[in-house]
C-alpha positions, 0 to 999 in steps of 0.5 A, a space after each residue: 191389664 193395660 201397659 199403664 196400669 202395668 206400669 203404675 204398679 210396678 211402680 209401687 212399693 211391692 217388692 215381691 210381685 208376679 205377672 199372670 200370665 193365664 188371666 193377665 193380672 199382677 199380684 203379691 208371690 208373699 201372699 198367695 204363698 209362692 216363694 222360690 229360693 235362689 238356688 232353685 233358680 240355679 240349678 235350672 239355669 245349670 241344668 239348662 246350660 248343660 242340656 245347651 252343651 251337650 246338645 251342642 256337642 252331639 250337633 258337632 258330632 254329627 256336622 263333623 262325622 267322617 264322610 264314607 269312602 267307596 271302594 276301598 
């Protein structure tokens, strides 16, 4: 599918529509059944700023351990 073609049809009426990306083509989620509520997409964004901050919070940990002292 070229950018134009892309273009044209997201241009159209289609409110619900999807981007393939394994063959490139452009479809209709309502008629091939595919529905996601909003807050499915929610809990992933949540659950994704979570994984951010505790990955985060384990880096600075890890930067901001106390070095070791010899003889002592």
């Amino acid at each position: 599918m070229s950018s134009e073609q892309f273009r044209v049809w997201s241009c159209s009426e289609l409110v619900v529509c999807a981007f393939f990306l394994l063959d490139f083509t452009v479809g209709d989620m309502s008629e091939l059944g595919i529905c996601e509520s909003f807050k499915v997409k929610q809990a992933v964004l949540l659950s994704a700023t979570e994984v951010t901050e505790m990955i985060l919070r384990v880096d600075e940990i890890i930067t901001c351990a106390p070095r070791r002292r010899e003889g002592m």
